[in-house]
BAVO-315687 format. One record per residue: residue number from 1; residue in one letter; z, y, x of N, C-alpha, C in turn. Coordinates in Angstrom, 1 decimal. Layout:
     i   aa      nup   nnorth    neast     caup   canorth   caeast      cup   cnorth    ceast
   NUM    A        Z        Y        X        Z         Y        X        Z        Y        X
...
REM end
This chain:
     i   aa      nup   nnorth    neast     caup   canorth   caeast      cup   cnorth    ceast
     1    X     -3.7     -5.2     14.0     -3.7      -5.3     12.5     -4.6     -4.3     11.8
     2    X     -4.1     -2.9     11.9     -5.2      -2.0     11.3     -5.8     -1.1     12.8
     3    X     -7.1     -1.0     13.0     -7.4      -0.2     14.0     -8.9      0.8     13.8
     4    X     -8.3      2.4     13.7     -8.8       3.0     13.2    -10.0      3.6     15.0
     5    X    -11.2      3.6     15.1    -11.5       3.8     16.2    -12.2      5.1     16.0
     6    X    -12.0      6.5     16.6    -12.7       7.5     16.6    -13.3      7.7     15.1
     7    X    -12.5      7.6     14.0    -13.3       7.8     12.4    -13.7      9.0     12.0
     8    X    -14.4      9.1     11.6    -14.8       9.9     10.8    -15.4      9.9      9.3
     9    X    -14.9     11.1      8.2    -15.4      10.8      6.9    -15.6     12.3      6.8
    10    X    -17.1     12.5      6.3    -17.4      14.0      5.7    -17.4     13.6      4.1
    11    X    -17.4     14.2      3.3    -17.9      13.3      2.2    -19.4     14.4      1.6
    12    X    -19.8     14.1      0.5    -21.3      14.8      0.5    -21.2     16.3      0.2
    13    X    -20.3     16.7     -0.4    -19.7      18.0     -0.4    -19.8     19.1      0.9
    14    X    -19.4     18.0      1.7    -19.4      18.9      3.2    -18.1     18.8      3.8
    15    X    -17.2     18.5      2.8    -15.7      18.4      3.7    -15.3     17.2      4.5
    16    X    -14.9     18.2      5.5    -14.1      17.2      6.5    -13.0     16.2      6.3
    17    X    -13.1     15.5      5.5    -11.7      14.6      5.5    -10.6     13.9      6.5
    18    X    -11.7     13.6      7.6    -11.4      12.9      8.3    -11.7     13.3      9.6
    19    X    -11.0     13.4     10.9    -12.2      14.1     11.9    -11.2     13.3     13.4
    20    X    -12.7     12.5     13.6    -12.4      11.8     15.4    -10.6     11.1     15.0
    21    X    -10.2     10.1     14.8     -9.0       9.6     14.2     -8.9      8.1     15.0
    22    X     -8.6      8.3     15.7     -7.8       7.1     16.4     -6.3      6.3     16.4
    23    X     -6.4      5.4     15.7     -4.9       5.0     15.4     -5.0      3.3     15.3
    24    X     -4.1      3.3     15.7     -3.6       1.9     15.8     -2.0      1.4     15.0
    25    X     -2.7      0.6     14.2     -0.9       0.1     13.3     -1.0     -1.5     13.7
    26    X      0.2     -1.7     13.9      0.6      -2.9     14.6      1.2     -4.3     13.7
    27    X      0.8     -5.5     13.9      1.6      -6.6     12.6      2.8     -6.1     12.9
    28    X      3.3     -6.1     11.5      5.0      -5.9     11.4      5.8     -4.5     11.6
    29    X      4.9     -3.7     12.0      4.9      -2.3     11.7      5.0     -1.4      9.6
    30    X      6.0     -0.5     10.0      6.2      -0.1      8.8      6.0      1.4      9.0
    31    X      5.1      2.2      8.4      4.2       3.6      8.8      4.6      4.2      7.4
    32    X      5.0      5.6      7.8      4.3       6.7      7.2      3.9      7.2      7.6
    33    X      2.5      7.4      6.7      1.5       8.8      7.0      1.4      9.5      5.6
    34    X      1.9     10.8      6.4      2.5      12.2      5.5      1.9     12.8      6.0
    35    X      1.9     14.5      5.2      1.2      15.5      5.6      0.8     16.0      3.7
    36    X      0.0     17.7      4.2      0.0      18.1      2.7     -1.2     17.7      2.1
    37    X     -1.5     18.1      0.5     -2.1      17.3     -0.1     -3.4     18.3      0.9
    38    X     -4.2     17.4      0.4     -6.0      17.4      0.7     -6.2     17.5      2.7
    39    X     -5.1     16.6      3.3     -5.1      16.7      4.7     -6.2     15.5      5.4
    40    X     -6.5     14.6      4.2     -6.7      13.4      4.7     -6.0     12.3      4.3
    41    X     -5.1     11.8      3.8     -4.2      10.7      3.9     -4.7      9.7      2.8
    42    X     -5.1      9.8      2.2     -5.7       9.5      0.6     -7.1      9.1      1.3
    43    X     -7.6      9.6      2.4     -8.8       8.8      2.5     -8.7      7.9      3.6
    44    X     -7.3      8.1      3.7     -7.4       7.1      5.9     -7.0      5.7      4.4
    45    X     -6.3      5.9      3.4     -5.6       4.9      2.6     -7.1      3.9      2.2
    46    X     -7.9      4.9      1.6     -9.2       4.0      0.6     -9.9      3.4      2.0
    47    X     -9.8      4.0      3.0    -11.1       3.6      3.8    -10.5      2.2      4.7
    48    X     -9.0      2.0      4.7     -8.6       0.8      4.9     -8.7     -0.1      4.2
    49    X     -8.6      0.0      2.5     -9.1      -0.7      1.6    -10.5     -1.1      1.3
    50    X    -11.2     -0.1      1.9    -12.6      -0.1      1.6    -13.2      0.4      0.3
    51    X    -12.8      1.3      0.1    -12.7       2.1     -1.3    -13.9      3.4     -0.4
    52    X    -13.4      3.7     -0.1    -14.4       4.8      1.2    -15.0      4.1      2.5
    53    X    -16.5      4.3      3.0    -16.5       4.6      4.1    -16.7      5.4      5.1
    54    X    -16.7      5.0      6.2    -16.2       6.2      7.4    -18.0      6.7      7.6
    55    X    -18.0      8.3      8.0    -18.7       8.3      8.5    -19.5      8.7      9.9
    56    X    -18.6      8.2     10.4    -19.0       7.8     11.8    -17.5      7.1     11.9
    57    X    -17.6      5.9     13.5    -16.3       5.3     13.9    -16.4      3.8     13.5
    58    X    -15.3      3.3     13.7    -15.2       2.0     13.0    -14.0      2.0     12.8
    59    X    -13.9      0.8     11.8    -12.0       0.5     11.3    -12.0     -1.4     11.4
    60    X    -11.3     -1.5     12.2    -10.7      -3.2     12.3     -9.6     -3.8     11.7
    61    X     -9.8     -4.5     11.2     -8.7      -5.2      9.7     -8.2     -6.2     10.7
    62    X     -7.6     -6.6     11.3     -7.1      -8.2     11.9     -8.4     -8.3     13.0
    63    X     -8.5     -7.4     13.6     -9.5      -7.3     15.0    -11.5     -6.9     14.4
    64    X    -11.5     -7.3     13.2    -12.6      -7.4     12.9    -13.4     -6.3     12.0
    65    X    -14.2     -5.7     12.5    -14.8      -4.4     12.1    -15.0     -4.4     10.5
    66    X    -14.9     -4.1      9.7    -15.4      -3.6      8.1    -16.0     -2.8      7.6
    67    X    -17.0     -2.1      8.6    -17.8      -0.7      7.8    -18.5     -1.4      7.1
    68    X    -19.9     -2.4      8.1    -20.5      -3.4      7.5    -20.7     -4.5      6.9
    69    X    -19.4     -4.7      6.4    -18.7      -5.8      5.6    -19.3     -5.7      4.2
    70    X    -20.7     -6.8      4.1    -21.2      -7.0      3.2    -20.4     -6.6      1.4
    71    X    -20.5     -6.3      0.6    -20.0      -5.7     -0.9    -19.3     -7.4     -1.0
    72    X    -19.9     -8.2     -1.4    -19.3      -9.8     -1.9    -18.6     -9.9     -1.5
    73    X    -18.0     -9.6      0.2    -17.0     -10.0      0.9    -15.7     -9.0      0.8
    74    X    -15.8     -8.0      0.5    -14.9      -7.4     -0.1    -13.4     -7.7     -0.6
    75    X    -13.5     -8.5     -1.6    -12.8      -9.2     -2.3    -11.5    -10.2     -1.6
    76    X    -12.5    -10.9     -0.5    -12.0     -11.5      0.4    -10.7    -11.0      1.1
    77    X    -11.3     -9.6      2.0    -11.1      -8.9      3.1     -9.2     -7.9      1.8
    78    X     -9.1     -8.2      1.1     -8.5      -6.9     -0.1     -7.1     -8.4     -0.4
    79    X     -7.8     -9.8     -0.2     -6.4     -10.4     -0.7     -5.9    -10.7      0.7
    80    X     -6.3    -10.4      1.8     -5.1     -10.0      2.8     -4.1     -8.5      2.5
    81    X     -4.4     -7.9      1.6     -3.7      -7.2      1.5     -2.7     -7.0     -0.2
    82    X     -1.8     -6.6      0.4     -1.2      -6.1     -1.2     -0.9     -4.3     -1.6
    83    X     -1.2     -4.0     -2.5     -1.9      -2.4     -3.0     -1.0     -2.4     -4.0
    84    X     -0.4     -1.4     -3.6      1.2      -0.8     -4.5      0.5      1.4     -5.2
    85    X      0.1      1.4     -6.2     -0.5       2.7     -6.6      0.7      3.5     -7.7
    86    X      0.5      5.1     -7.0      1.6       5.9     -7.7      1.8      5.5     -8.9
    87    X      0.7      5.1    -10.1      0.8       5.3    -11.3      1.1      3.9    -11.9
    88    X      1.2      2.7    -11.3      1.1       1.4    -11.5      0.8      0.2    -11.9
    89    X     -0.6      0.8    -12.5     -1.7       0.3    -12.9     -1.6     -1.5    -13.4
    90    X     -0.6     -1.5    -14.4      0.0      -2.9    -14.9     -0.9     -2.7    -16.3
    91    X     -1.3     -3.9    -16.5     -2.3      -4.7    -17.8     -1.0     -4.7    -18.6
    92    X     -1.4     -3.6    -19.9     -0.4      -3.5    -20.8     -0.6     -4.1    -21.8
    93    X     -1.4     -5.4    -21.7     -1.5      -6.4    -23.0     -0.5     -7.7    -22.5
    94    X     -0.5     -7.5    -21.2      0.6      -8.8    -20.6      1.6     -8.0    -20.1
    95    X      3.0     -9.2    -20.7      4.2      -9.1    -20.0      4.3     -8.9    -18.8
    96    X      5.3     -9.1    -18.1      6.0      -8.6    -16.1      5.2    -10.0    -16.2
    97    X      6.0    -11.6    -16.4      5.4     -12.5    -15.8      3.9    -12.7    -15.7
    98    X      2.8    -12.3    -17.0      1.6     -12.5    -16.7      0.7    -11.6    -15.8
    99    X      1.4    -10.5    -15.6      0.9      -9.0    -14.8      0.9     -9.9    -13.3
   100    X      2.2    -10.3    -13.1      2.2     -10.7    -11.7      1.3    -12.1    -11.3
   101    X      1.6    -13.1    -12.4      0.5     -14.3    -12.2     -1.0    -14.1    -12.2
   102    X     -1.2    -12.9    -13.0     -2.9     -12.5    -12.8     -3.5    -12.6    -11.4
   103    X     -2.7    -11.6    -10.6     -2.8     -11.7     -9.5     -2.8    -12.7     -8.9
   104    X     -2.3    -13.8     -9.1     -2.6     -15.5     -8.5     -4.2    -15.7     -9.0
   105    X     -4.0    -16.0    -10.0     -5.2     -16.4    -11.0     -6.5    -16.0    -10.9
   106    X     -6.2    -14.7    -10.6     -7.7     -14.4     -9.6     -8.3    -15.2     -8.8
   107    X     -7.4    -14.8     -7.5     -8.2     -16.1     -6.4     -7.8    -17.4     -6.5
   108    X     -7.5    -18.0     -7.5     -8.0     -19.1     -8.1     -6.3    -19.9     -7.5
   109    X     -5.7    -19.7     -7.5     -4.5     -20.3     -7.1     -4.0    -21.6     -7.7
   110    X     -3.9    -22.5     -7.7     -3.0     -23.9     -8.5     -2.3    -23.5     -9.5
   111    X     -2.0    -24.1    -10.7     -1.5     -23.5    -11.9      0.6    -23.8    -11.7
   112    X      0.3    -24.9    -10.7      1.8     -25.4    -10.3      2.0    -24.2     -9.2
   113    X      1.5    -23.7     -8.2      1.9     -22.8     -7.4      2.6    -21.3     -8.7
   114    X      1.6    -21.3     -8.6      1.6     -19.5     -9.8      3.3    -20.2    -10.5
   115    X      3.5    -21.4    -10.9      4.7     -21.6    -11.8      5.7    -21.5    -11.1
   116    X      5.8    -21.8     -9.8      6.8     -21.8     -8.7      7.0    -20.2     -8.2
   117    X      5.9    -19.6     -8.1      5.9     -18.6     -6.8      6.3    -17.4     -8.1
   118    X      5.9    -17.1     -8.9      5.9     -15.7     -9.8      7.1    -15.9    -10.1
   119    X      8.4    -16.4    -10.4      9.3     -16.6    -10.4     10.5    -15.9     -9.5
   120    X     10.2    -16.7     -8.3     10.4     -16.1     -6.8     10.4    -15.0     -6.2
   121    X      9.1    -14.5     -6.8      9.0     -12.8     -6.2      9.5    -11.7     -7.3
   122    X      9.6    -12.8     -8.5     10.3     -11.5     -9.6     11.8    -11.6     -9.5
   123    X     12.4    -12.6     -8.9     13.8     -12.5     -8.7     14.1    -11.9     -7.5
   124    X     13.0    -11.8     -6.4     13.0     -10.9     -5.3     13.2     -9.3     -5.8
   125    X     12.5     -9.0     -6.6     12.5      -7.4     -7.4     13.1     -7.1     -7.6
   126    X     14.3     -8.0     -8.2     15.1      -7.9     -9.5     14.8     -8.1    -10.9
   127    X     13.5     -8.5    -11.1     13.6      -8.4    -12.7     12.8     -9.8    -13.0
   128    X     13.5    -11.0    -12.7     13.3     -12.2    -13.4     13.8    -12.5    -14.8
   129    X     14.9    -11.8    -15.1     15.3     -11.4    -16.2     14.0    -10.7    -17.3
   130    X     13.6     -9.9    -16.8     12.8      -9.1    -17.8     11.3     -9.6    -17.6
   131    X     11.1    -11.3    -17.2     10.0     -12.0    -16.9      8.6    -12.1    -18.3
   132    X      9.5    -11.5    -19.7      8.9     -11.7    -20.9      8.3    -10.1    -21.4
   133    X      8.9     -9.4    -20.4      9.2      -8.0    -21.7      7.7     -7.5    -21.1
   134    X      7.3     -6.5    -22.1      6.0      -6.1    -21.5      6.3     -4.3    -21.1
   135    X      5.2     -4.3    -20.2      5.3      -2.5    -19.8      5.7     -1.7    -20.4
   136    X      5.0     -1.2    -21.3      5.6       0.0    -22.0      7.0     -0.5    -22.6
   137    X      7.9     -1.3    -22.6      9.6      -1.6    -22.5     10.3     -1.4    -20.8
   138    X      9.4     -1.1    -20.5     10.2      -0.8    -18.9     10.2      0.5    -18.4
   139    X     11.2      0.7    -17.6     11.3       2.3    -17.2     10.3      2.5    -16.0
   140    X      9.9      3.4    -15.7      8.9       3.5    -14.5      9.3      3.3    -13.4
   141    X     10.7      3.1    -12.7     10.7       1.9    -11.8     10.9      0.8    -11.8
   142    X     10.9      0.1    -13.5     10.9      -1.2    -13.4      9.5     -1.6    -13.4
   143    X      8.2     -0.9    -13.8      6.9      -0.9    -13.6      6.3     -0.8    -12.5
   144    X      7.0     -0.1    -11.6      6.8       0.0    -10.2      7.1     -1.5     -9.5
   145    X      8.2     -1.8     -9.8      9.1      -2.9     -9.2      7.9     -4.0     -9.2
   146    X      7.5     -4.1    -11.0      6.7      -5.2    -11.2      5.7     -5.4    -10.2
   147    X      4.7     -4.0    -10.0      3.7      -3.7     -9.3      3.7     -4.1     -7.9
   148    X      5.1     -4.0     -7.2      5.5      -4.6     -6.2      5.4     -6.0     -6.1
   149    X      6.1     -6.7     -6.9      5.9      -8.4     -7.1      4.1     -8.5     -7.0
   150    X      3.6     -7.9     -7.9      2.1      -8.4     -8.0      1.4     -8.1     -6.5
   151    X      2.0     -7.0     -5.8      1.2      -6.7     -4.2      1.7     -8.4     -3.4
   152    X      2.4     -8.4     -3.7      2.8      -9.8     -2.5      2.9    -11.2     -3.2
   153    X      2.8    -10.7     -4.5      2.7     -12.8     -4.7      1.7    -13.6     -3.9
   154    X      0.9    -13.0     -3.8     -0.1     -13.6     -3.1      0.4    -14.1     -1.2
   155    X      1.4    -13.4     -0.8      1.8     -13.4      0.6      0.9    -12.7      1.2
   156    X      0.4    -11.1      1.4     -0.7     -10.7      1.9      0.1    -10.3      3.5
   157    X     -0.5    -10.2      4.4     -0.4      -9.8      6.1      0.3     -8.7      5.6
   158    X      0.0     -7.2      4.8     -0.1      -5.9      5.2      0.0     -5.6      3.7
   159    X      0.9     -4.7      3.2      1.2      -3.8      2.1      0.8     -2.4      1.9
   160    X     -0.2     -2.0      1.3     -0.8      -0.5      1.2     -0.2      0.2     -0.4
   161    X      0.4      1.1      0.4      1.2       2.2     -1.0      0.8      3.5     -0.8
   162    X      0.3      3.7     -1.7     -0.4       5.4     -1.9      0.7      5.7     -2.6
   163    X      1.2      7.2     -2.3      2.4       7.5     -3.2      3.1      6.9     -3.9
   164    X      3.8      5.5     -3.9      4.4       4.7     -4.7      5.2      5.2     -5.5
   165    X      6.3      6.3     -5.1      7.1       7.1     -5.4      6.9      8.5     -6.4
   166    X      5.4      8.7     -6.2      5.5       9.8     -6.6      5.9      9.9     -8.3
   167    X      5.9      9.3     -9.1      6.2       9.4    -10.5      7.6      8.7    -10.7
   168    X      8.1      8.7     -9.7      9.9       8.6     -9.9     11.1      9.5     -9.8
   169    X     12.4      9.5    -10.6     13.0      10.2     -9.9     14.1      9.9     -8.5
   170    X     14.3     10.5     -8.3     14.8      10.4     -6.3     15.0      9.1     -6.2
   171    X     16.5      8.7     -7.3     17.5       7.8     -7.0     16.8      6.5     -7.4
   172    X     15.9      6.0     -8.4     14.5       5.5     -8.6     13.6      4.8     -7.1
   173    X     13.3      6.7     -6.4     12.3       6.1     -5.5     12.8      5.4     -4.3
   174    X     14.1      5.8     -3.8     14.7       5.4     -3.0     15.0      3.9     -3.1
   175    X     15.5      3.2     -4.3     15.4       1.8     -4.4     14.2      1.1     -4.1
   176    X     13.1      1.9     -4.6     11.5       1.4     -4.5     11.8      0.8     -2.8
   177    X     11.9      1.9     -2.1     11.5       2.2     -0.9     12.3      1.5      0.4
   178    X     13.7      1.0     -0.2     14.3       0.1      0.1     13.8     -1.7     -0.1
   179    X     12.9     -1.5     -1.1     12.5      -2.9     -2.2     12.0     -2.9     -0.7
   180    X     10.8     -1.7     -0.3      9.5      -1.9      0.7      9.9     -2.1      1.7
   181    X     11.1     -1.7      2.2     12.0      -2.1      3.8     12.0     -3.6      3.6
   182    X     13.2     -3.8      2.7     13.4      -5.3      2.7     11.8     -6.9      3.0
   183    X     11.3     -5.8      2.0      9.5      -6.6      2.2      9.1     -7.1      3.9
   184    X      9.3     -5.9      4.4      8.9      -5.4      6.1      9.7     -6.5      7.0
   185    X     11.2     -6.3      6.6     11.9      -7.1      7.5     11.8     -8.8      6.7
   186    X     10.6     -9.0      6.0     10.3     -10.7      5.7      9.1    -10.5      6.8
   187    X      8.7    -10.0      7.6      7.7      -9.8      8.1      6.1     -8.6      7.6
   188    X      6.2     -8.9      6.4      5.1      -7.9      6.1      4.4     -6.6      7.1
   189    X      3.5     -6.3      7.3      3.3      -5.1      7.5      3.5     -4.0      6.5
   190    X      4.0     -2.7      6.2      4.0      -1.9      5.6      2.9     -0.2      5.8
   191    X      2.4     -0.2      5.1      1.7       1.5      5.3      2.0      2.1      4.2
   192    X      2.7      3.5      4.3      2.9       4.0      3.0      2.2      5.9      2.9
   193    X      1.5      5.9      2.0      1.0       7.9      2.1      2.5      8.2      0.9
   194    X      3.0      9.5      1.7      3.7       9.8      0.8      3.9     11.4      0.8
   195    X      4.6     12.1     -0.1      5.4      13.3      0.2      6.6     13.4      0.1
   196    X      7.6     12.1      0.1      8.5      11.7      0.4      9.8     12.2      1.5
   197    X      9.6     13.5      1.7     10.1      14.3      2.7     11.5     13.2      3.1
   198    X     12.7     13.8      2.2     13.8      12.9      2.4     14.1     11.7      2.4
   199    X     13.1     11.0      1.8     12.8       9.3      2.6     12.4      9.2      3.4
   200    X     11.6      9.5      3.9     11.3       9.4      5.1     11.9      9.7      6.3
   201    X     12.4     10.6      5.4     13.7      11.1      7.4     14.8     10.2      7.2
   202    X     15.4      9.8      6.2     16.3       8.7      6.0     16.3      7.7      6.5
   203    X     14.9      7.3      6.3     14.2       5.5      6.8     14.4      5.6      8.5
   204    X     13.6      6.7      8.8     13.5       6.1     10.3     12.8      5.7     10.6
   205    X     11.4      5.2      9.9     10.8       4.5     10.7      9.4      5.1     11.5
   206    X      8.3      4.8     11.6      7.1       5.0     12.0      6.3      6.1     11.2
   207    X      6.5      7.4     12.1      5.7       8.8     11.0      4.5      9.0     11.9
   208    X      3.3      8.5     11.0      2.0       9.7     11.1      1.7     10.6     10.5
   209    X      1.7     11.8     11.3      1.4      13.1     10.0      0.3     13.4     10.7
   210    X     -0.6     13.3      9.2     -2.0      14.4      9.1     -2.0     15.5      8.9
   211    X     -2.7     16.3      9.7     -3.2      17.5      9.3     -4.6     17.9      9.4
   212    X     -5.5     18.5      8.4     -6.4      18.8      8.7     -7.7     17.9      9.1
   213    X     -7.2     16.9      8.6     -8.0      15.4      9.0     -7.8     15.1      9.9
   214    X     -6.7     15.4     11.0     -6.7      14.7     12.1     -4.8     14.2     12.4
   215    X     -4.8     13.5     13.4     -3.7      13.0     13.8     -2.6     14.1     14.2
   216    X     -1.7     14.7     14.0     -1.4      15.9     14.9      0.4     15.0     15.4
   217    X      0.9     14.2     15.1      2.0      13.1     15.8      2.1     11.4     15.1
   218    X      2.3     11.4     16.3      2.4       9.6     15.6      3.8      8.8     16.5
   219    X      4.7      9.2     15.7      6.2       8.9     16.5      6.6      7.8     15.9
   220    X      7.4      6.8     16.6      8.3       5.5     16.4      9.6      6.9     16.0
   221    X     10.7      6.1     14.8     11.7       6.6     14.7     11.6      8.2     13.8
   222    X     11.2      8.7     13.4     10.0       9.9     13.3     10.8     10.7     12.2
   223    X     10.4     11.6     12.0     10.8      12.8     10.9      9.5     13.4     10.3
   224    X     10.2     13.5      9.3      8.4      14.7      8.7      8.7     15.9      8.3
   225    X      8.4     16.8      8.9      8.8      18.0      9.2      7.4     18.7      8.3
   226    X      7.4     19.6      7.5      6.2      20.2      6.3      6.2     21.5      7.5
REM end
């Protein structure tokens, strides 16, 4: 699914971001990759999206390399995925239902699909009810929530969350984070960067911690130990 081969990212500064990074995440696998700020994690995140590239190594999306993945094709390669961001980056001129149908609308989806499916994933959330109300009327995890509907209307392979959590409080991010379990066990893949200490040891699931730009454990069942 994701396969990170020997990466590397200096960026022009001179810092090491990244150094010799070999990892493999598997379909249907649910990851965290933790560790302290400026370790790396934030760029293994963009450079899977293709927000960064590596510089040296390769990265394979569904077997197929992406360093030299032409700019146009981009777009393509991004609606296999769904992108959940700390801050939640919702169009505060549209309601929950238009936030999430945009996301259809883009890649050009049927106007009867979008009527059926945005529906669906907002009653998945929880907030089919609040299908009219717009952003700034919602608490920051019901903005989050939304943000979640909009990563997967589309049905993407793989879910990428940078800090999802971080602008919540506990009992907040913990539902998020449960929203993201339940996601996983429909099949999804999950990847999440966090500092989520006690979620993480809660979850149980799949910990990579960075340090230093590099891999330093990558355990099934795992703890994140600062």
């Amino acid at each position: 699914m994701i396969y990170f081969e020997d990466v590397c990212k200096t960026y022009s500064t001179g810092t090491e971001a990244v150094k010799h990074t070999t990892l493999h995440i598997e379909k249907g696998d649910f990851a965290f990759i933790v560790g302290p700020s400026g370790c790396g994690k934030s760029t293994l995140m963009k450079m899977i999206l293709k927000e960064e590239e590596p510089t040296s190594g390769e990265i394979y999306i569904n077997g197929k390399p992406i360093s030299k993945l032409p700019n146009k094709k981009v777009p393509y390669l991004r609606r296999k995925m769904g992108i959940v961001f700390q801050d939640f980056r919702l169009l505060p001129d549209k309601n929950v239902y238009e936030n999430v149908a945009f996301a259809m609308r883009v890649i050009g989806a049927n106007p009867n699909v979008i009527k059926k499916q945005v529906p669906n994933v907002l009653s998945l959330v929880g907030l089919l009810h609040k299908a009219k109300v717009y952003p700034d009327q919602l608490s920051g995890g019901e903005q989050q929530r939304v943000a979640v509907a909009r990563a997967i209307v589309n049905n993407p392979m793989m879910l990428i969350a940078d800090e999802p959590t971080g602008n919540l409080d506990p009992e907040t991010a913990w539902e998020i984070m449960s929203l993201l379990n339940d996601i996983n066990r429909r099949g999804t893949t999950v990847v999440v960067a966090t500092h989520a200490q006690e979620i993480v040891n809660k979850m149980q699931k799949r910990v990579i911690a960075i340090k230093d730009g590099t891999v330093c454990s990558d355990i099934k069942r795992g703890v994140y130990i600062e």
